[in-house]
Kinemage of the C-alpha trace (Angstrom):
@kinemage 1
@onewidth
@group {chain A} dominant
@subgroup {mainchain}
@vectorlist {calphas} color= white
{ca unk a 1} P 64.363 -96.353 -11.983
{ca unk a 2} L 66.735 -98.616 -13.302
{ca unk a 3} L 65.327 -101.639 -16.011
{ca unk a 4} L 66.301 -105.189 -16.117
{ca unk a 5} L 67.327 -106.484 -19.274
{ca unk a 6} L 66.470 -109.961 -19.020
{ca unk a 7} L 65.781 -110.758 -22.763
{ca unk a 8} L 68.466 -108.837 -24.375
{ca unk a 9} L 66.278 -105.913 -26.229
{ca unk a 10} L 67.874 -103.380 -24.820
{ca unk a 11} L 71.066 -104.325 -25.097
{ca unk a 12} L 70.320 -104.130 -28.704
{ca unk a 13} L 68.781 -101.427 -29.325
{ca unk a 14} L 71.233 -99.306 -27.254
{ca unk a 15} L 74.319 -101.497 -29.216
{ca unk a 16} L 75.968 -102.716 -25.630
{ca unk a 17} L 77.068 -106.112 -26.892
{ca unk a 18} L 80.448 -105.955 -27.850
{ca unk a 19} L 83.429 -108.977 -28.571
{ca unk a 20} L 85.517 -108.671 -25.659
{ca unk a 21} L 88.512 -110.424 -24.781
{ca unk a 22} L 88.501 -112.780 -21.484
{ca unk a 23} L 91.625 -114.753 -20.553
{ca unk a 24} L 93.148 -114.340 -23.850
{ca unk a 25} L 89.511 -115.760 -25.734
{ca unk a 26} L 87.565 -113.741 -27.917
{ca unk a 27} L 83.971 -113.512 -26.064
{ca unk a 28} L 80.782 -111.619 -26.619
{ca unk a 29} L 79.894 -108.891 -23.319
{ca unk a 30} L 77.831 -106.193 -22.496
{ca unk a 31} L 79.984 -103.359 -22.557
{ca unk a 32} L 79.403 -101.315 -19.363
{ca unk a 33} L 77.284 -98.079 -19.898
{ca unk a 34} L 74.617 -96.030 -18.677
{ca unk a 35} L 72.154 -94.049 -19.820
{ca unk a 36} L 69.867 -90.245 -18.422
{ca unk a 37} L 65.872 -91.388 -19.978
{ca unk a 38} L 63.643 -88.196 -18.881
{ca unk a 39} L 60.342 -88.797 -17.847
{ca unk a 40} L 59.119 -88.714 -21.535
{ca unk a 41} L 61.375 -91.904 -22.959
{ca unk a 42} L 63.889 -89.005 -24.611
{ca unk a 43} L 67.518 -90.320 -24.355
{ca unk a 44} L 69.054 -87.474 -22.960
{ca unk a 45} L 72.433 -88.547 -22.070
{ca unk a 46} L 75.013 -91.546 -22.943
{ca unk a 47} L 78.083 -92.718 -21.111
{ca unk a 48} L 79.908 -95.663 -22.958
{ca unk a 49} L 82.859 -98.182 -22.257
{ca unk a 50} L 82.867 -96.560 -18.496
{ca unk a 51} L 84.667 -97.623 -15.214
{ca unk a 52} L 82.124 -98.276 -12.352
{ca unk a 53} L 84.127 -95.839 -9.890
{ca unk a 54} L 83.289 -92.803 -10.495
{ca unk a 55} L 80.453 -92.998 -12.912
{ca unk a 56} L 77.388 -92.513 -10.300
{ca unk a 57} L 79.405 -89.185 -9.818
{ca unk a 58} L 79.485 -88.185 -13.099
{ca unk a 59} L 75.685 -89.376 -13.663
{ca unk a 60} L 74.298 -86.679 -10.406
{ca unk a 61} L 76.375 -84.432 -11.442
{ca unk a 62} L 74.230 -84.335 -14.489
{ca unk a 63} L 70.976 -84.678 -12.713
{ca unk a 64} L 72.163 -81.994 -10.089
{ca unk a 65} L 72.997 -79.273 -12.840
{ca unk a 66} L 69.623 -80.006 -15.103
């Protein structure tokens, strides 16, 4: 399942927001990231500041070999 953020809380408590620059102004962003929850709410995997190509790989390759 993936969750929608729509009040922010998660992008605090995970620590996401981040000052970012966009055309040469400093601005506040969600850095890109994702996260492996099990089926019990236990974090059981973190991937920060990632590029989108790629990372689904990286994320089932995870699931695959668990």
């Amino acid at each position: 399942e993936l969750a929608a953020d729509t009040e922010g809380r998660l992008c605090q408590m995970f620590d996401v927001i981040k000052n970012k620059l966009m055309y040469g102004k400093q601005v506040q962003g969600i850095e890109r990231s994702a996260f492996l929850i099990d089926a019990n709410g236990v974090l059981r995997r973190e991937w920060r500041g990632i590029k989108a190509d790629g990372n689904a790989a990286a994320v089932l390759d995870v699931l695959m070999t668990a």
